[in-house]
ZAROTOR-64232 format. One line per field, with one value per atom (N, C-alpha, C): residue number from 1; chain; atom name; x, y, z. Coordinates in Angstrom, 2 decimals. Layout:
BEGIN
nr c(NUM|...)
kette c(A|...)
atom c(CA|...)
u c(X|...)
v c(Y|...)
w c(Z|...)
This chain:
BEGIN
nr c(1|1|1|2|2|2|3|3|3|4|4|4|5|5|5|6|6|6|7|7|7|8|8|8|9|9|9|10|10|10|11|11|11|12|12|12|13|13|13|14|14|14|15|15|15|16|16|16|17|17|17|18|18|18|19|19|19|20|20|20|21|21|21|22|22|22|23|23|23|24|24|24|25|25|25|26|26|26|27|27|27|28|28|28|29|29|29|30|30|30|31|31|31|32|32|32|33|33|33|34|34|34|35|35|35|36|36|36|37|37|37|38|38|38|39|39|39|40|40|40|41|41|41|42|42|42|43|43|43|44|44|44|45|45|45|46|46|46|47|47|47|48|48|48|49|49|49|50|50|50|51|51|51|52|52|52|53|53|53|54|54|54|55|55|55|56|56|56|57|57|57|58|58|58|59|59|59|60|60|60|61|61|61|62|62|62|63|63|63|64|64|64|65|65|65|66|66|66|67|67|67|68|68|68|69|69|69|70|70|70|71|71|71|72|72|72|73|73|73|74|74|74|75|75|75|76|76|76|77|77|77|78|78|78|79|79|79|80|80|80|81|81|81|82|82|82|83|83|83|84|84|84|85|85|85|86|86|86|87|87|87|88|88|88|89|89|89|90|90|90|91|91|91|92|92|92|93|93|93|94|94|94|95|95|95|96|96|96|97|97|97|98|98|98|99|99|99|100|100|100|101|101|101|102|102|102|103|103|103|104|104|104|105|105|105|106|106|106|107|107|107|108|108|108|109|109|109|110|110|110|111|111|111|112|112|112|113|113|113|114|114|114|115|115|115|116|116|116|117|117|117|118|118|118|119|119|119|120|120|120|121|121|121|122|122|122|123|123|123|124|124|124|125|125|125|126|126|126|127|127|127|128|128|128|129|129|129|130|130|130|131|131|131|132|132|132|133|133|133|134|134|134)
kette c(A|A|A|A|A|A|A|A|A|A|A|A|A|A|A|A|A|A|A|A|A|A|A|A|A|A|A|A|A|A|A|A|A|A|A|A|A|A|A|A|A|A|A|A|A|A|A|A|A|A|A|A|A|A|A|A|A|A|A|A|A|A|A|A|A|A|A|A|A|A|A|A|A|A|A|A|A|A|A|A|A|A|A|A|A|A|A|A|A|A|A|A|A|A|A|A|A|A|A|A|A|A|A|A|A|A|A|A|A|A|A|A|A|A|A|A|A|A|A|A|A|A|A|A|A|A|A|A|A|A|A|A|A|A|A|A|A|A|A|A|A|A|A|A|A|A|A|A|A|A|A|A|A|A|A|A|A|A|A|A|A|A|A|A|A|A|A|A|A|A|A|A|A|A|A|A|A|A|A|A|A|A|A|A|A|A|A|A|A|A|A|A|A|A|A|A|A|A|A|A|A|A|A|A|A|A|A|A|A|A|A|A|A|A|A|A|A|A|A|A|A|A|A|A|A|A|A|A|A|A|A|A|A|A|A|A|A|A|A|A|A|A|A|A|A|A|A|A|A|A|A|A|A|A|A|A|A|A|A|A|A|A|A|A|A|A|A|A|A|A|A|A|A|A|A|A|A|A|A|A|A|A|A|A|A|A|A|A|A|A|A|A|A|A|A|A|A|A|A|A|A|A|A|A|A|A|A|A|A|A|A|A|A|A|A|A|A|A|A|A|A|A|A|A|A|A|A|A|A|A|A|A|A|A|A|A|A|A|A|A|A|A|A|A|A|A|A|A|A|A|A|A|A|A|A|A|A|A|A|A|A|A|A|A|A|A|A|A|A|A|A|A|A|A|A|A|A|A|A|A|A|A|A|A|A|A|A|A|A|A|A|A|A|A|A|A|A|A|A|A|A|A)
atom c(N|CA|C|N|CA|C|N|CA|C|N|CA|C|N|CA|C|N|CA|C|N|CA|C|N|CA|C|N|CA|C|N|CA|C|N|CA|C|N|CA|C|N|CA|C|N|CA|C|N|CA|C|N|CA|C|N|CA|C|N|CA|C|N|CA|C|N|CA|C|N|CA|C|N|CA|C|N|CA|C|N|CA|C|N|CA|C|N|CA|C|N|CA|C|N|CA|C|N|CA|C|N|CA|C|N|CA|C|N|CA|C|N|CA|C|N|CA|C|N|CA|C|N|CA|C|N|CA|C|N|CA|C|N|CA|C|N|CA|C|N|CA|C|N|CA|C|N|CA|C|N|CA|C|N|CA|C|N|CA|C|N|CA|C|N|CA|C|N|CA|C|N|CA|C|N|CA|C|N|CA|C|N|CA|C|N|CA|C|N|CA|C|N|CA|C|N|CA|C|N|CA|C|N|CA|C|N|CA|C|N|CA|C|N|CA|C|N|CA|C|N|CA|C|N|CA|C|N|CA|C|N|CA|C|N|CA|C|N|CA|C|N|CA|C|N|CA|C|N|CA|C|N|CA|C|N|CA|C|N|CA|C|N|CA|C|N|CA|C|N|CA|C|N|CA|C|N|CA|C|N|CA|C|N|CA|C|N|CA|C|N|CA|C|N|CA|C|N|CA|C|N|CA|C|N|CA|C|N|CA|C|N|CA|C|N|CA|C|N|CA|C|N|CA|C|N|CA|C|N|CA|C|N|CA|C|N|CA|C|N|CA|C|N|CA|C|N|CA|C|N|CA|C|N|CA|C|N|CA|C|N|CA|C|N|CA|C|N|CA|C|N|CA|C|N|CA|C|N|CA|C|N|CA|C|N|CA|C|N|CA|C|N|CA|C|N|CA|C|N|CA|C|N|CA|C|N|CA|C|N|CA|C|N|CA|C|N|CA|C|N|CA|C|N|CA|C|N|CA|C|N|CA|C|N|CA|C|N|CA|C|N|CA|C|N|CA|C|N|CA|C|N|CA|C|N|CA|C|N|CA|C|N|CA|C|N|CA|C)
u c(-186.75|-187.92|-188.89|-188.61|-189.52|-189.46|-188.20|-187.72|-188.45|-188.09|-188.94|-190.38|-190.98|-192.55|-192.57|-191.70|-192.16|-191.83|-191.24|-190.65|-192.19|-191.97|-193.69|-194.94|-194.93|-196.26|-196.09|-195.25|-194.82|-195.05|-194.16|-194.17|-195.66|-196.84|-198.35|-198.53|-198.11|-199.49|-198.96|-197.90|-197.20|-197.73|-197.63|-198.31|-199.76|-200.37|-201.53|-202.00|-200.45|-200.84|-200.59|-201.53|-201.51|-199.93|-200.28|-198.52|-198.07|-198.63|-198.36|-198.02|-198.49|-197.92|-196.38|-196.19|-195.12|-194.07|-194.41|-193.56|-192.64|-193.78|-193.78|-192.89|-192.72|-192.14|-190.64|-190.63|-189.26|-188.46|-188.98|-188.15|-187.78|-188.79|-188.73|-187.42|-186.74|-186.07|-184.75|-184.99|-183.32|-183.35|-184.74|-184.21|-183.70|-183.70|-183.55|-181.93|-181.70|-180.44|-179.62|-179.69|-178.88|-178.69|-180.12|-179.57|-179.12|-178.85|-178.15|-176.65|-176.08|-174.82|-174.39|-175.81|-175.25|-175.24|-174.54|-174.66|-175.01|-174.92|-175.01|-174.80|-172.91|-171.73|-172.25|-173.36|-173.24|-174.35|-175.33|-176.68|-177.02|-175.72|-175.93|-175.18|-174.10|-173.29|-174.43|-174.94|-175.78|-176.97|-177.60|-178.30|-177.49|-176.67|-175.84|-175.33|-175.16|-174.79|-175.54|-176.17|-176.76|-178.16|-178.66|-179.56|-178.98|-178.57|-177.84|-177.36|-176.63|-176.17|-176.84|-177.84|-179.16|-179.36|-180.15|-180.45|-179.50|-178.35|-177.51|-177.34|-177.43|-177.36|-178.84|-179.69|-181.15|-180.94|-180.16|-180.01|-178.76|-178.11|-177.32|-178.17|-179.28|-179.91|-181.22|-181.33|-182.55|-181.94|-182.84|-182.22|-182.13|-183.32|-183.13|-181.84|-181.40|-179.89|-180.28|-181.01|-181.58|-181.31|-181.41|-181.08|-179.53|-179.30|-177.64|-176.95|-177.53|-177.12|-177.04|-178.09|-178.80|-178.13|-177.48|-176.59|-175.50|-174.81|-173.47|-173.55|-174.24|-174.13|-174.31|-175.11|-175.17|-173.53|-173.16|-171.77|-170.30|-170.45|-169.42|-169.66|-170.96|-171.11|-171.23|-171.01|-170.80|-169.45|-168.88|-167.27|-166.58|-166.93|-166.70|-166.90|-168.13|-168.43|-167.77|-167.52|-166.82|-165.24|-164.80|-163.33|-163.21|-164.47|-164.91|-164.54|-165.66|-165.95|-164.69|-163.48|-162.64|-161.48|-161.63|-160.53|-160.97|-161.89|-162.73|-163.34|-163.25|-163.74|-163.53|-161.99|-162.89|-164.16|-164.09|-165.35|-166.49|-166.67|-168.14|-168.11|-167.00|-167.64|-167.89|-167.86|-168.08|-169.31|-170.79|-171.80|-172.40|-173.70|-174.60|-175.40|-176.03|-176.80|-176.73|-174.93|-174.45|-174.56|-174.65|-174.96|-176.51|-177.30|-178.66|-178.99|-178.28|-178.04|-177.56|-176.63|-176.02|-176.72|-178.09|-178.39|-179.55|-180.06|-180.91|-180.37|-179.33|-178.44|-178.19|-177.78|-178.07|-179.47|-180.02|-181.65|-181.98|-182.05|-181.96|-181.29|-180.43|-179.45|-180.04|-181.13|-181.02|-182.62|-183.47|-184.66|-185.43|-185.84|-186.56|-187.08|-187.98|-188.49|-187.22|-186.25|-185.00|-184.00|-183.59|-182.65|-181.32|-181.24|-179.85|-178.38|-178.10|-177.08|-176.93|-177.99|-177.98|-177.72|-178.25|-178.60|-176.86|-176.23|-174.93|-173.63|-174.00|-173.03|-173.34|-174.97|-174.76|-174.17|-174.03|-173.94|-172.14|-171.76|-170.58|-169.25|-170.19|-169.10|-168.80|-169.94|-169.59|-168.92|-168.74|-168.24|-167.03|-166.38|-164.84|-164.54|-165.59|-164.50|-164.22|-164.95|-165.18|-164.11|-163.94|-162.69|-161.20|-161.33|-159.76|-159.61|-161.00|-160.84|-159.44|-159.18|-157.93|-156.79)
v c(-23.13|-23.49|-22.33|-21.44|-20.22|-19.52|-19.57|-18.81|-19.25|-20.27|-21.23|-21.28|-21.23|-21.10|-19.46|-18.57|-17.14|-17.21|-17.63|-17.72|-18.87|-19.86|-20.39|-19.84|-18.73|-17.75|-16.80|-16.08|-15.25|-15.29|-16.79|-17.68|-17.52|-17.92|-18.64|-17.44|-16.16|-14.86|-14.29|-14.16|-13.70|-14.39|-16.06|-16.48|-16.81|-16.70|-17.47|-18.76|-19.74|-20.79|-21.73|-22.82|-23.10|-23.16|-22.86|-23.17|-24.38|-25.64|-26.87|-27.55|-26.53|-27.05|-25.91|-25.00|-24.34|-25.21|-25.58|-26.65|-27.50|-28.63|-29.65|-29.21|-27.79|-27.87|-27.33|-26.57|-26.34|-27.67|-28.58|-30.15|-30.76|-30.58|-31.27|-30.93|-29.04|-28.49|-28.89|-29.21|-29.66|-30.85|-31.91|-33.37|-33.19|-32.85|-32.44|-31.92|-31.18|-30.48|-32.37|-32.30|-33.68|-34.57|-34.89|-36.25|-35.51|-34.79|-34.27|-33.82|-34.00|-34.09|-32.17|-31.10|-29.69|-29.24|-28.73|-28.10|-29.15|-30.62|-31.80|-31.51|-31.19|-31.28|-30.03|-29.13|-28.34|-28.36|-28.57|-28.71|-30.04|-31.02|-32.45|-31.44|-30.68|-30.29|-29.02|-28.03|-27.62|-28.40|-28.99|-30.56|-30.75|-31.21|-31.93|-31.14|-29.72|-28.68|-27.86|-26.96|-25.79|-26.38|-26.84|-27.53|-27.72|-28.83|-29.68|-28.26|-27.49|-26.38|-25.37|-25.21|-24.16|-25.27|-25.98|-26.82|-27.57|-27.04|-27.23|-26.02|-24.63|-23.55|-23.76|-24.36|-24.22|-24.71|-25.75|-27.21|-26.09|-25.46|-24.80|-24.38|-23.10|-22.37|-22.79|-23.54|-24.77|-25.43|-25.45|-25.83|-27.40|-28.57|-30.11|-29.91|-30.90|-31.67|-32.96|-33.33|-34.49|-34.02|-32.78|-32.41|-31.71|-31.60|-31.74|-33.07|-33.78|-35.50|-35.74|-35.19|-35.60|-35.20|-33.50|-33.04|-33.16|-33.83|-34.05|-35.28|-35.95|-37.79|-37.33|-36.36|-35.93|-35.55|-34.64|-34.54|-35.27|-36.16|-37.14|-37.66|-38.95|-38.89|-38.57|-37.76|-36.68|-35.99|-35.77|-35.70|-37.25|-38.54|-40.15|-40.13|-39.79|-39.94|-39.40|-37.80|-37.04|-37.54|-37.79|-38.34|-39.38|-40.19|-41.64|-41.24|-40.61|-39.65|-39.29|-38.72|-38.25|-39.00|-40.16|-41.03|-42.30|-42.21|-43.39|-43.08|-41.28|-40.68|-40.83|-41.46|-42.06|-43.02|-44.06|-44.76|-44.35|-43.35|-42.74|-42.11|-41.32|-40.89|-41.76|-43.11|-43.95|-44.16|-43.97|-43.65|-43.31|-43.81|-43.24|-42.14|-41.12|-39.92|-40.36|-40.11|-40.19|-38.90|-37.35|-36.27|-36.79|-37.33|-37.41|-38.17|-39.48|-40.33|-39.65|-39.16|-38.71|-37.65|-36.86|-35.97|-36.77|-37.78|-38.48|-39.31|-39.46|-39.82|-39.14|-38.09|-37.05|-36.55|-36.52|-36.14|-37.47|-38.53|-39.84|-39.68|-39.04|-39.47|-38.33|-37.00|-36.13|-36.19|-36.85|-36.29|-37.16|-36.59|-37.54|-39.10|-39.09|-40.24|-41.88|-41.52|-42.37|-42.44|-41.27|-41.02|-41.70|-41.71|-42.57|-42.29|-41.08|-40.82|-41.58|-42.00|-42.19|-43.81|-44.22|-45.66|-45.86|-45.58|-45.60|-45.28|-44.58|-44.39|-45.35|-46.15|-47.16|-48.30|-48.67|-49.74|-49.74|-48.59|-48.83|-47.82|-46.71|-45.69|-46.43|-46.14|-46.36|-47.24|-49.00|-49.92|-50.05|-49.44|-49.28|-48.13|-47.07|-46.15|-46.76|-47.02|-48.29|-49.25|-49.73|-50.59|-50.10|-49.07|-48.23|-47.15|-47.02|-45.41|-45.76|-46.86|-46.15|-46.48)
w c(-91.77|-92.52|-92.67|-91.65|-91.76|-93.04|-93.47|-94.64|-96.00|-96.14|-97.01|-96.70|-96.08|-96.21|-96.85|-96.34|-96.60|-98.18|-98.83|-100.43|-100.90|-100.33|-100.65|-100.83|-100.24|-99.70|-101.00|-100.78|-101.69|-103.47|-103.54|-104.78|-105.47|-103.89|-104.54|-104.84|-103.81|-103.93|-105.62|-106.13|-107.18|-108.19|-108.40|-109.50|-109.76|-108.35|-108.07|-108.08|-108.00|-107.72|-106.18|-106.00|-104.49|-104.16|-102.58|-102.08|-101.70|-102.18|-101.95|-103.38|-103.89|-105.90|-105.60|-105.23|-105.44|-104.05|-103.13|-102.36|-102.77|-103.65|-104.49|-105.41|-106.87|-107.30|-106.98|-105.70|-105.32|-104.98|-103.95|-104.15|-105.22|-106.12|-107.34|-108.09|-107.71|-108.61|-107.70|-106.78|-105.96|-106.06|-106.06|-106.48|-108.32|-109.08|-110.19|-110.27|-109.32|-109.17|-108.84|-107.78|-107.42|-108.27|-108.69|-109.77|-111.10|-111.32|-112.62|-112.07|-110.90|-110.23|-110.64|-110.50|-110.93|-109.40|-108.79|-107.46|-106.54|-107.24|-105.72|-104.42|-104.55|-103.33|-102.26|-102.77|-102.34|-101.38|-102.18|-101.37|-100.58|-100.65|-99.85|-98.68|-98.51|-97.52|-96.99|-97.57|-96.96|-95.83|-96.34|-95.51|-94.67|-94.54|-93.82|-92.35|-93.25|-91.94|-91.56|-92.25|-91.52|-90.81|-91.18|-90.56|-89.07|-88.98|-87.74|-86.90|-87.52|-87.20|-85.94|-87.02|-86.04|-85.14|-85.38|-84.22|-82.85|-83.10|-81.98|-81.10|-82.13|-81.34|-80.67|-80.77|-80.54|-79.19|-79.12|-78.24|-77.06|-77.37|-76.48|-75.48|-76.19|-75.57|-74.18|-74.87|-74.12|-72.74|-72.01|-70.07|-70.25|-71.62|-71.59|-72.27|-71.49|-72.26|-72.79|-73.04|-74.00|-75.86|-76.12|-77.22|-77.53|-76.25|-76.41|-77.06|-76.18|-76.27|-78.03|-78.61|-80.24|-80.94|-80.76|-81.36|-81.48|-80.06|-80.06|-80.70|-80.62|-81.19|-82.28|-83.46|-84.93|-84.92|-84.83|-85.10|-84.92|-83.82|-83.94|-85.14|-85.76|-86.72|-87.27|-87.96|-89.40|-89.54|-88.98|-88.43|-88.92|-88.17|-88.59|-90.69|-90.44|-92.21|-92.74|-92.63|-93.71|-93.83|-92.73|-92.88|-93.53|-93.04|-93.93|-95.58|-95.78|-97.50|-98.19|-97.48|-97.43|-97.99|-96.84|-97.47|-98.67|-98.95|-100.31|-101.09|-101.48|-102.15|-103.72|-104.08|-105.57|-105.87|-104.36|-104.69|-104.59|-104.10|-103.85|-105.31|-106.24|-107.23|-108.73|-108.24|-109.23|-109.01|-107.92|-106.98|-107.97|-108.91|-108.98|-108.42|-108.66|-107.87|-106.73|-106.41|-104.66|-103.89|-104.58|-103.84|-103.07|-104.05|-103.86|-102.25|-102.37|-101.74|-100.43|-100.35|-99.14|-98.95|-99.55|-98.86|-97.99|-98.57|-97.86|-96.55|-96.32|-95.47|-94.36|-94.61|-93.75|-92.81|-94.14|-93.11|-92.37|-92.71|-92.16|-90.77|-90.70|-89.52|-88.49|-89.31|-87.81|-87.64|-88.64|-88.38|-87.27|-86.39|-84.76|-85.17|-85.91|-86.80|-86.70|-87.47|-87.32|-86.13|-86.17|-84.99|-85.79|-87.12|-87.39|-87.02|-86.08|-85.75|-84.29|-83.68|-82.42|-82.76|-83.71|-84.14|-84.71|-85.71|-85.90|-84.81|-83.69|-82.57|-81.65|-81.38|-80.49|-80.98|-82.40|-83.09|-83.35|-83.73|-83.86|-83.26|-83.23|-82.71|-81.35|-80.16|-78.72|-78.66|-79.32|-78.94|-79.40|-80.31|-80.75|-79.61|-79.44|-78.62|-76.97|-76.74|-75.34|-75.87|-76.64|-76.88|-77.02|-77.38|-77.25|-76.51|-75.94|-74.90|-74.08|-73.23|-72.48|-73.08)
Protein backbone atom coordinates (compact mmCIF):
# COMPACT_ATOMS: atom_id res chain seq x y z
CA UNK A 1 0.00 0.00 0.00
CA UNK A 2 3.03 2.13 0.47
CA UNK A 3 3.48 2.06 -3.18
CA UNK A 4 0.17 3.26 -3.95
CA UNK A 5 0.04 6.17 -1.66
CA UNK A 6 3.55 7.19 -3.28
CA UNK A 7 1.79 7.11 -7.04
CA UNK A 8 -1.21 9.03 -5.08
CA UNK A 9 1.16 11.74 -3.84
CA UNK A 10 2.89 11.99 -6.88
CA UNK A 11 -0.40 11.82 -9.11
CA UNK A 12 -1.84 15.10 -6.73
CA UNK A 13 1.65 17.03 -6.74
CA UNK A 14 1.82 16.60 -10.87
CA UNK A 15 -1.78 17.58 -11.53
CA UNK A 16 -2.64 19.56 -8.58
CA UNK A 17 -5.42 17.80 -7.68
CA UNK A 18 -6.38 16.47 -3.99
CA UNK A 19 -5.04 12.94 -3.31
CA UNK A 20 -8.33 11.61 -2.24
CA UNK A 21 -9.94 12.64 -5.73
CA UNK A 22 -6.87 10.85 -7.38
CA UNK A 23 -7.54 7.62 -4.85
CA UNK A 24 -11.13 7.68 -5.71
CA UNK A 25 -10.33 7.85 -9.33
CA UNK A 26 -7.72 5.06 -9.40
CA UNK A 27 -10.56 2.48 -7.86
CA UNK A 28 -12.90 3.83 -9.97
CA UNK A 29 -10.45 2.83 -13.04
CA UNK A 30 -10.06 -0.92 -11.73
CA UNK A 31 -13.77 -1.10 -10.74
CA UNK A 32 -14.26 -0.01 -14.42
CA UNK A 33 -11.59 -2.50 -15.53
CA UNK A 34 -13.58 -5.50 -13.87
CA UNK A 35 -16.94 -4.82 -14.82
CA UNK A 36 -16.01 -4.39 -18.44
CA UNK A 37 -14.40 -8.14 -17.99
CA UNK A 38 -10.74 -6.15 -19.61
CA UNK A 39 -7.86 -7.47 -17.39
CA UNK A 40 -10.62 -8.95 -14.73
CA UNK A 41 -8.71 -12.55 -14.36
CA UNK A 42 -5.89 -10.70 -13.65
CA UNK A 43 -6.38 -8.16 -11.16
CA UNK A 44 -9.08 -10.53 -9.17
CA UNK A 45 -5.82 -13.04 -9.02
CA UNK A 46 -3.56 -10.25 -8.15
CA UNK A 47 -6.07 -9.49 -4.95
CA UNK A 48 -6.28 -12.70 -4.27
CA UNK A 49 -2.44 -13.31 -4.07
CA UNK A 50 0.04 -10.85 -3.62
CA UNK A 51 -1.61 -9.30 -1.04
CA UNK A 52 -2.20 -12.51 1.15
CA UNK A 53 1.27 -13.16 -0.08
CA UNK A 54 3.26 -10.29 1.66
CA UNK A 55 1.35 -10.66 4.52
CA UNK A 56 2.29 -14.19 5.19
CA UNK A 57 5.91 -13.43 4.62
CA UNK A 58 5.01 -10.62 7.23
CA UNK A 59 3.36 -13.39 9.48
CA UNK A 60 6.65 -15.65 9.06
CA UNK A 61 8.80 -12.98 10.34
CA UNK A 62 6.77 -11.95 13.44
CA UNK A 63 7.42 -14.07 17.01
CA UNK A 64 2.79 -14.03 17.33
CA UNK A 65 1.62 -17.10 15.72
CA UNK A 66 -1.88 -15.84 15.81
CA UNK A 67 -1.14 -14.44 12.28
CA UNK A 68 0.31 -17.54 11.20
CA UNK A 69 -2.97 -19.21 12.13
CA UNK A 70 -4.86 -16.29 9.57
CA UNK A 71 -2.62 -17.02 6.91
CA UNK A 72 -2.54 -20.55 6.86
CA UNK A 73 -6.48 -20.70 7.24
CA UNK A 74 -6.39 -17.83 4.04
CA UNK A 75 -4.66 -20.31 1.96
CA UNK A 76 -6.21 -23.60 2.59
CA UNK A 77 -9.13 -21.63 1.50
CA UNK A 78 -8.11 -20.22 -1.52
CA UNK A 79 -6.29 -23.36 -2.58
CA UNK A 80 -10.31 -25.18 -1.75
CA UNK A 81 -11.78 -22.25 -4.07
CA UNK A 82 -9.47 -22.21 -6.88
CA UNK A 83 -9.79 -25.97 -7.40
CA UNK A 84 -13.45 -25.22 -6.65
CA UNK A 85 -13.17 -22.36 -9.75
CA UNK A 86 -11.35 -24.85 -11.59
CA UNK A 87 -13.57 -27.54 -11.82
CA UNK A 88 -17.15 -25.28 -12.55
CA UNK A 89 -15.55 -22.88 -14.40
CA UNK A 90 -17.99 -22.78 -17.30
CA UNK A 91 -20.49 -21.78 -14.68
CA UNK A 92 -18.76 -19.03 -13.25
CA UNK A 93 -18.32 -17.64 -16.85
CA UNK A 94 -21.93 -17.45 -17.48
CA UNK A 95 -21.37 -14.94 -13.97
CA UNK A 96 -22.20 -11.62 -14.49
CA UNK A 97 -19.11 -9.08 -13.46
CA UNK A 98 -17.75 -12.42 -11.76
CA UNK A 99 -13.95 -11.07 -11.92
CA UNK A 100 -15.58 -8.17 -9.93
CA UNK A 101 -17.31 -10.40 -7.61
CA UNK A 102 -14.52 -12.65 -6.79
CA UNK A 103 -12.29 -9.83 -6.23
CA UNK A 104 -14.58 -8.77 -3.54
CA UNK A 105 -14.50 -12.23 -2.28
CA UNK A 106 -11.26 -12.35 -1.77
CA UNK A 107 -10.74 -9.17 0.16
CA UNK A 108 -13.79 -10.39 2.14
CA UNK A 109 -12.05 -13.46 3.11
CA UNK A 110 -8.60 -11.69 4.35
CA UNK A 111 -9.53 -8.34 5.57
CA UNK A 112 -9.57 -8.41 9.85
CA UNK A 113 -13.11 -6.79 9.76
CA UNK A 114 -14.70 -10.31 8.32
CA UNK A 115 -12.21 -12.82 8.84
CA UNK A 116 -14.11 -14.86 5.96
CA UNK A 117 -11.45 -17.35 5.59
CA UNK A 118 -11.56 -18.23 9.19
CA UNK A 119 -15.48 -18.11 8.99
CA UNK A 120 -15.52 -20.66 5.81
CA UNK A 121 -12.85 -23.18 7.42
CA UNK A 122 -14.83 -23.31 10.74
CA UNK A 123 -18.06 -23.84 8.88
CA UNK A 124 -17.00 -26.22 6.45
CA UNK A 125 -13.46 -26.97 5.87
CA UNK A 126 -12.61 -28.24 9.65
CA UNK A 127 -15.73 -30.43 9.84
CA UNK A 128 -15.31 -32.54 6.57
CA UNK A 129 -11.59 -32.67 7.34
CA UNK A 130 -12.38 -33.94 11.02
CA UNK A 131 -14.67 -36.26 9.22
CA UNK A 132 -12.21 -37.96 6.91
CA UNK A 133 -8.91 -37.03 8.60
CA UNK A 134 -8.19 -40.70 9.52
Amino acid sequence: MEKFDELVTTLAEKTGQKEEHIKYALYGVIVLILFCGLGGSIISKLVGFFYPAFESLKALESKKGSDDKKWLTYWVVFGLITLLEHIISPVFALVPFYFFIKMIFYIWLYIPQTNGAELIHDKFVHPYFKKYEA
